[in-house]
C-alpha positions as CSV (number, residue, x, y, z in Angstrom):
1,X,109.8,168.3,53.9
2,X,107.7,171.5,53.8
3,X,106.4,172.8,50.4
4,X,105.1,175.8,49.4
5,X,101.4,175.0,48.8
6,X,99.1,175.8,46.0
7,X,95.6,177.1,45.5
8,X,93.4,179.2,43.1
9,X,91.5,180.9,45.2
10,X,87.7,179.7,45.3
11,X,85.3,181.6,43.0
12,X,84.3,185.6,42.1
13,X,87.2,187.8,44.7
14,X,89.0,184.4,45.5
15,X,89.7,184.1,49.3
16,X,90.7,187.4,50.1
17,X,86.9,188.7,49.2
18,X,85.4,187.6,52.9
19,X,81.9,187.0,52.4
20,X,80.8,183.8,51.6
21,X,78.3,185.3,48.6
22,X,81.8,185.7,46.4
23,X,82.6,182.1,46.6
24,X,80.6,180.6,43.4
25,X,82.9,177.4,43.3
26,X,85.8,176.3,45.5
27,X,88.9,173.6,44.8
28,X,87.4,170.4,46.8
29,X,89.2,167.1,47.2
30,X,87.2,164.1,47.6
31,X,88.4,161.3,49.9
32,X,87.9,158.1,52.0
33,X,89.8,158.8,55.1
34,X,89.4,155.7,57.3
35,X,85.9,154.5,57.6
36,X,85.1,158.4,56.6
37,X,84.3,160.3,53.4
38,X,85.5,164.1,53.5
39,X,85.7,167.1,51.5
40,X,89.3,168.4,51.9
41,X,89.7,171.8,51.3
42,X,92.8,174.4,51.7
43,X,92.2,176.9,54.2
44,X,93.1,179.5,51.6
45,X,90.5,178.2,49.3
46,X,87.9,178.7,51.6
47,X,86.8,182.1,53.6
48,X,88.8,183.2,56.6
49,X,86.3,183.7,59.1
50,X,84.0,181.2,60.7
51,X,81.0,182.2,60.0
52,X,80.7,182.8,56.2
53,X,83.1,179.5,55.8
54,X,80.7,177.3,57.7
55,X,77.5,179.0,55.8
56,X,79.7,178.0,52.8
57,X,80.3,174.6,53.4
58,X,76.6,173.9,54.4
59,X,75.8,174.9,50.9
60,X,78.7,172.8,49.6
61,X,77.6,169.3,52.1
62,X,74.0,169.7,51.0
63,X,72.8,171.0,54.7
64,X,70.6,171.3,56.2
65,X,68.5,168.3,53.9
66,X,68.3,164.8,55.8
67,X,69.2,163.4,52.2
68,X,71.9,166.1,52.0
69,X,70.6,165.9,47.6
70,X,71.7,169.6,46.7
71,X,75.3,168.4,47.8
72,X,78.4,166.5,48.3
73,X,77.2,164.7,51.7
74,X,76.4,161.6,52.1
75,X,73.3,161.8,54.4
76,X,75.2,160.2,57.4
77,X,77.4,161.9,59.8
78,X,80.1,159.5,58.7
79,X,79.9,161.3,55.3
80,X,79.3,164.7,56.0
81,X,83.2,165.5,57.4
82,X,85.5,168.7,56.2
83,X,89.0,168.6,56.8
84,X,91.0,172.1,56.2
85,X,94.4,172.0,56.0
86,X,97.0,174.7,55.4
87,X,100.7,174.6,56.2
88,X,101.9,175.3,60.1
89,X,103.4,177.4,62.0
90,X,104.6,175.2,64.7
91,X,108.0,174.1,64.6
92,X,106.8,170.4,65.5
93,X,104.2,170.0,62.6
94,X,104.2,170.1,58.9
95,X,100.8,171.1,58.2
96,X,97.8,172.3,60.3
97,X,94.2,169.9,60.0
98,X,90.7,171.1,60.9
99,X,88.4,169.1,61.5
100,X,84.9,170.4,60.7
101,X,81.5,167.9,61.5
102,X,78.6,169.4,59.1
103,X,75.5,168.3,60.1
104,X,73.4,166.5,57.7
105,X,69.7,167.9,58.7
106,X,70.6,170.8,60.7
107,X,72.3,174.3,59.9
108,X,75.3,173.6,62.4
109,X,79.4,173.1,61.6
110,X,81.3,171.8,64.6
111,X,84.8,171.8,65.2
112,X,84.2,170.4,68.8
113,X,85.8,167.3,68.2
114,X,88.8,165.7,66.0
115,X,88.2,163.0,62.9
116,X,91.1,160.4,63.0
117,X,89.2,158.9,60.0
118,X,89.9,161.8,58.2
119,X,92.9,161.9,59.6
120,X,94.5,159.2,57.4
121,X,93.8,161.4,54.1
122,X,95.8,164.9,55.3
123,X,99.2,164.0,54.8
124,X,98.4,162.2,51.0
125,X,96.2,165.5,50.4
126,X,99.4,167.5,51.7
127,X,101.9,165.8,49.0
128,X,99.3,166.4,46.4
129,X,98.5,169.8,46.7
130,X,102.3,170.7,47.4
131,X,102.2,171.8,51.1
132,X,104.6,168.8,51.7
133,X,107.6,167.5,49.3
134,X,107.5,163.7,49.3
135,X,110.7,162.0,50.5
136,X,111.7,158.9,48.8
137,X,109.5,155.6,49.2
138,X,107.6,156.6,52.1
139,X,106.9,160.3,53.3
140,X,106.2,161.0,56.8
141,X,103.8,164.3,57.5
142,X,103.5,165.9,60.9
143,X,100.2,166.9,61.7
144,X,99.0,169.5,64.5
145,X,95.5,168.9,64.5
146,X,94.1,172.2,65.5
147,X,90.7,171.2,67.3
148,X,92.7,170.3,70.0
149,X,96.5,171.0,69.6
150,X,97.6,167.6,69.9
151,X,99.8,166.4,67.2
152,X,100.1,163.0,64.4
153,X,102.5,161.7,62.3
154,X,101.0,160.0,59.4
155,X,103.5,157.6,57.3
156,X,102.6,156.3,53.8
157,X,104.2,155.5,50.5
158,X,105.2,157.7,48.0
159,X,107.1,155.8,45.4
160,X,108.5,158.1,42.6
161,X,107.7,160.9,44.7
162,X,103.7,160.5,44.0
163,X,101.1,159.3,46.4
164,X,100.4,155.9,46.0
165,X,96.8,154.6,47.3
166,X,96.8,151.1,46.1
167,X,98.0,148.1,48.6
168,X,97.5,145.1,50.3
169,X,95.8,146.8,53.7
170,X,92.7,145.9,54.5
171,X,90.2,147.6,57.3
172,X,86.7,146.4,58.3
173,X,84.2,148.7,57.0
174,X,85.8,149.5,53.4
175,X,85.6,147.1,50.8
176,X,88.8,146.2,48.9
177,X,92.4,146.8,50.0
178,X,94.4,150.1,50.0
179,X,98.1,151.5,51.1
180,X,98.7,151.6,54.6
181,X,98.9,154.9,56.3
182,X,100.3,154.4,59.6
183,X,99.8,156.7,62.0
184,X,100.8,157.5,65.5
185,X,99.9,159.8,68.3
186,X,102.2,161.5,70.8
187,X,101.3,161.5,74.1
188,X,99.0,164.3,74.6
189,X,98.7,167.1,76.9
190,X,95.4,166.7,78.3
191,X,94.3,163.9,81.2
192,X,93.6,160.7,80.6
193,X,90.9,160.5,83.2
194,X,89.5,164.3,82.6
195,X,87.4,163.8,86.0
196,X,90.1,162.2,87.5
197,X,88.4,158.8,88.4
198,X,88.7,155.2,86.8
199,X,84.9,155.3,87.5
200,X,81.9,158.0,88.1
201,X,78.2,157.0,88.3
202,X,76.4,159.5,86.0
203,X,73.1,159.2,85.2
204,X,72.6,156.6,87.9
205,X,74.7,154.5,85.5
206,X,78.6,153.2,86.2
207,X,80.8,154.5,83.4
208,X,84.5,155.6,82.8
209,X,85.0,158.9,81.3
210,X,88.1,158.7,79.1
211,X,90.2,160.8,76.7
212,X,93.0,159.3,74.6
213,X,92.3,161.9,71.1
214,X,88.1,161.6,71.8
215,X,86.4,162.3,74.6
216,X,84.2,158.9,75.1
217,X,82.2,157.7,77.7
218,X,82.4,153.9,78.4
219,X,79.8,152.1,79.3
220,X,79.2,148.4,80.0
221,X,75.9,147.7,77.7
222,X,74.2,145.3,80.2
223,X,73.8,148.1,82.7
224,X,71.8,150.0,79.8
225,X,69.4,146.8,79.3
226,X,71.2,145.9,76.0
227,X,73.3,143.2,74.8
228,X,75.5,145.4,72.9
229,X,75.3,143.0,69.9
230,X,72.5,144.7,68.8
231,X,72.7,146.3,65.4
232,X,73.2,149.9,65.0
233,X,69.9,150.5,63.6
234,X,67.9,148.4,66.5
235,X,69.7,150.3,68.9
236,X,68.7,153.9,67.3
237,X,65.5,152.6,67.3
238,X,65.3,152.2,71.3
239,X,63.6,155.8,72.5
240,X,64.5,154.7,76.0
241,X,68.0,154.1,75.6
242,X,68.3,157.1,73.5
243,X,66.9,159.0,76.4
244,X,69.2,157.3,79.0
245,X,72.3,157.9,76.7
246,X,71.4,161.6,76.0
247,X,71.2,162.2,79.8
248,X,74.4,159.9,80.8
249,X,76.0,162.3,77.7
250,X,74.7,165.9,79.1
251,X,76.1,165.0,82.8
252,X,79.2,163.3,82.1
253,X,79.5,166.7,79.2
254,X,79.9,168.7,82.5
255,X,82.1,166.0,84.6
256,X,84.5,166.1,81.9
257,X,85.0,169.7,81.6
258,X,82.9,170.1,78.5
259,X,80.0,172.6,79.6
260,X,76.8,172.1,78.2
261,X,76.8,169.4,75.3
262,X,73.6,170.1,74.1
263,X,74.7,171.2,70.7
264,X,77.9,169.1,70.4
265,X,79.4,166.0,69.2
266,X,80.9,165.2,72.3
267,X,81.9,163.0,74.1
268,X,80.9,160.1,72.4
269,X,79.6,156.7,74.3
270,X,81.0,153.4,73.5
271,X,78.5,151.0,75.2
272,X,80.8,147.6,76.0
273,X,80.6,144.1,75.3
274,X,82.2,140.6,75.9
275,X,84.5,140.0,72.3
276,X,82.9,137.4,70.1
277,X,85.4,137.1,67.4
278,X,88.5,137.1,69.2
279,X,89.3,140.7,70.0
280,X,89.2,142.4,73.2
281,X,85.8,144.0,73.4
282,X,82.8,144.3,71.3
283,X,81.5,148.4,71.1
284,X,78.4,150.4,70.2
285,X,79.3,153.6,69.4
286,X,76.8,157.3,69.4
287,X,78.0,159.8,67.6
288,X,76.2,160.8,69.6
289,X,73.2,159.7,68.1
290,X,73.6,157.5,65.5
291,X,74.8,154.3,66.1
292,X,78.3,153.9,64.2
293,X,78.3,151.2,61.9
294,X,82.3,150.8,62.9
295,X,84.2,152.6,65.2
296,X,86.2,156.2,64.8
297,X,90.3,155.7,65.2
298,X,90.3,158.7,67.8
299,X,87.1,157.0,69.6
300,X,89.0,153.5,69.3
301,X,92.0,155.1,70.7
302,X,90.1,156.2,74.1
303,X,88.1,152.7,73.9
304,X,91.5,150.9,74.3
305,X,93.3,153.2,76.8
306,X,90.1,152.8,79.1
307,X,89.9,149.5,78.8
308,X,93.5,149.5,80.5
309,X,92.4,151.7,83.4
310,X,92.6,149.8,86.5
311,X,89.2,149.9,88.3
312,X,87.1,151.2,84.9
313,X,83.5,149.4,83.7
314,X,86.1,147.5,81.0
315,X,87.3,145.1,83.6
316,X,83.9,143.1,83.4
317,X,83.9,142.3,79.9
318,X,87.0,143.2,78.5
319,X,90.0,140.6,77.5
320,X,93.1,142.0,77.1
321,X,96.2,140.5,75.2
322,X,98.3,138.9,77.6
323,X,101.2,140.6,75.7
324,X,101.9,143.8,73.4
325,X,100.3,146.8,73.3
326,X,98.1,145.7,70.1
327,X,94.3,145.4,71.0
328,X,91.7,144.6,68.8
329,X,88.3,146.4,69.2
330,X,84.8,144.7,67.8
331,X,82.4,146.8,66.0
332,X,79.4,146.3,64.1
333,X,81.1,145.3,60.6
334,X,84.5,144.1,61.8
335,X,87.3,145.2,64.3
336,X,90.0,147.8,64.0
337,X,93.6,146.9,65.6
338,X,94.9,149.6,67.5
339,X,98.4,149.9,69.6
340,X,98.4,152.0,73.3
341,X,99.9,151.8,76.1
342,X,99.0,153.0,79.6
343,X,101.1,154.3,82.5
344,X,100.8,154.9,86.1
345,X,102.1,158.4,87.0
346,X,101.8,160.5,90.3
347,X,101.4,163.8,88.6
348,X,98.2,162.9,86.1
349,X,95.2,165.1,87.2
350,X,91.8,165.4,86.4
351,X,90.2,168.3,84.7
352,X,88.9,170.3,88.0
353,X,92.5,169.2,89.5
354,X,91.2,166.2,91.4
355,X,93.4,163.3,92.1
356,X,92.4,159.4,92.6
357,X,93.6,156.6,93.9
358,X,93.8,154.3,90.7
359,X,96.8,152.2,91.5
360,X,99.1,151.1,94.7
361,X,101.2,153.9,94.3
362,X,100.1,156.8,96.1
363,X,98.6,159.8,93.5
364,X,99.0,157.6,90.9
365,X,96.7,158.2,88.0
366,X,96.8,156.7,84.5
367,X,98.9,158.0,81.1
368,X,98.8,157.1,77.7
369,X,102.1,156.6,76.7
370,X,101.7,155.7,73.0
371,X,98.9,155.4,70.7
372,X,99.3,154.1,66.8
373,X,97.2,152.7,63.9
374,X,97.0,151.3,60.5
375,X,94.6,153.0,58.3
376,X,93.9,153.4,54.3
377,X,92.9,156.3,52.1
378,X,92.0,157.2,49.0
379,X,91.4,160.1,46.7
380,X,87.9,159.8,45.2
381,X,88.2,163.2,43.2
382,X,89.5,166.3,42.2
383,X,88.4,169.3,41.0
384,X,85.8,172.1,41.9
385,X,82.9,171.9,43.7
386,X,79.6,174.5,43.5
387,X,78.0,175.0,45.6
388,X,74.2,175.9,46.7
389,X,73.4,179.8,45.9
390,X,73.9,181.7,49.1
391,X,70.5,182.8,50.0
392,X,69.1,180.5,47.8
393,X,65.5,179.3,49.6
394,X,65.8,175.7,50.7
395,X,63.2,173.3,52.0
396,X,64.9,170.2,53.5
């Protein structure tokens, strides 16, 4: 059920004063999403227009400052997330989430990609700052996620009609146990396969360019010269892989109908590995950069739909369940269990409209048909957040 939302404005003019100057302080909510820490903000706490909102929240994160010091980051990418949420217009969602990627030692605020780490926070944050009315035990939120339309139902329990973050679940990468937030993905509108092939050789390298909720390149580690077992900071040490995966990441950018990717945080790469703890795969994952101590849900999503492409690098080291759409993907500190299943439809299409023979059946290309996980959250703080004067001189 829809509330009505609440919000004090942020600062000298509150939100309706535009520039980004006015905003002394600004209501913040601090939470784990995930494998994620993010500030989450209400849109109408925060200024309208891009520009003065993203100067804003660089002052807010600490950026640009590899230590992010003067701020709320965390000096990692995986700690250095905004989510902005406000209540939606669409008939089929509750409440509208934007992601926002702040980088930690440059001036530059993305919204080129989703977060389905910070993802598991929106609909608690929703209930708590009124934009949804919890109902009963467990309240369901439906999410349009506005970086790239496609939508999320996020399920969690609400006894008493308050959020309730304690619980039994457990994910690698977080210490302790938390509620479960379940959430699940509708099939999406865009291609699977955005070039249309299981396979493409970019970069003089095999890989499968996938999109299930994150554009990801997979690639099978041993044709990089690594293991893939390597920890994240050995591999970020590796100057010639880095250049390798930077120009695999600029051509496949194109190939997937991304333009230049220079500046972006996409597509990620997910460099694959034979399981060795029981799962289906073991992944590396850049971001694009850094190495990912774990995995991203959206990026894990992608991982496992790929891996279930007929004809993709996956088929040389993956194992996939016999049974059940449930798939277990390795990472650096653990696994995450996801749930997707894949299709074989005549229509699917890549992104410049090409068509591939993937399967026996003439035209037909592959479709995630369902996509869910189990994640936890957890509200860290609330309250108000200053941050950095505008115009202040800083000296990362």
């Amino acid at each position: 059920m829809t509330g009505s939302g609440t919000g004090f404005g942020a600062g000298a003019g509150g939100p309706s004063s535009g520039g980004a100057a006015r905003f002394e302080e600004a209501r913040c909510m601090l939470m784990r999403g995930g494998t994620s820490k993010g500030a989450y903000f209400l849109a109408g706490d925060l200024p309208a227009e891009p520009a003065p909102r993203d100067d804003l929240l660089l002052r807010i994160m600490g950026s640009p400052d590899p230590r992010q010091i003067d701020g709320l980051g965390g000096a990692h990418p995986l700690t250095s997330k905004v989510a902005v949420v406000s209540a939606s217009a669409d008939p089929e969602a509750d409440v509208d989430y934007l992601f926002l990627q702040v980088g930690v030692d440059s001036s530059e605020v993305s919204d080129r990609q989703n977060c389905g780490n910070l993802l598991a926070g929106v609909g608690p944050f929703a209930v708590e700052r009124g934009l949804v009315v919890p109902d009963g035990d467990r309240t369901s939120v439906r999410i349009r996620m506005l970086n790239t339309g496609d939508l999320a139902v996020a399920d969690f329990p609400t006894p008493g009609g308050r959020v309730d973050y304690s619980g039994s679940a457990e994910i690698s990468g977080v210490p302790g146990s938390a509620a479960p937030v379940v959430i699940e993905f509708p099939p999406g509108g865009s291609p699977l396969l955005p070039t249309g092939r299981a396979r493409d050789i970019v970069a003089g390298t095999p890989v499968t360019c996938v999109d299930n909720g994150m554009p990801t390149v997979l690639v099978a580690a041993s044709s990089l010269g690594v293991t893939g077992y390597e920890t994240p900071e050995a591999l970020e040490a590796d100057q010639e892989l880095a250049e390798r995966l930077r120009a695999i990441r600029l051509e496949a950018g194109k190939l997937m109908g991304l333009g230049d990717v220079e500046n972006t945080t996409v597509p990620k790469l997910s460099l694959l590995a034979q399981p060795s703890a029981g799962g289906a795969v073991m992944t590396r994952t850049f971001i694009p950069v850094r190495c990912h101590t774990s995995i991203g849900v959206l990026g894990a999503a992608s991982v496992a739909a790929g891996l279930r492409v007929e004809g993709g690098v996956g088929e040389s080291v993956a194992r996939l369940p016999e049974h059940g759409d449930r798939m277990r993907i390795e990472h650096p500190t653990g696994f995450l269990d996801i749930e997707t299943a894949v299709a074989y439809e005549e229509t699917a299409v890549g992104t410049h409209g090409e068509t591939a023979l993937a399967h026996d059946a003439p035209g037909a290309l592959p479709v995630a048909r369902r996509t869910a996980v189990v994640r936890t959250a957890r509200k860290i703080f609330d309250g108000t957040v200053f941050p950095r004067p505008a115009g202040a001189a800083h000296h990362p």
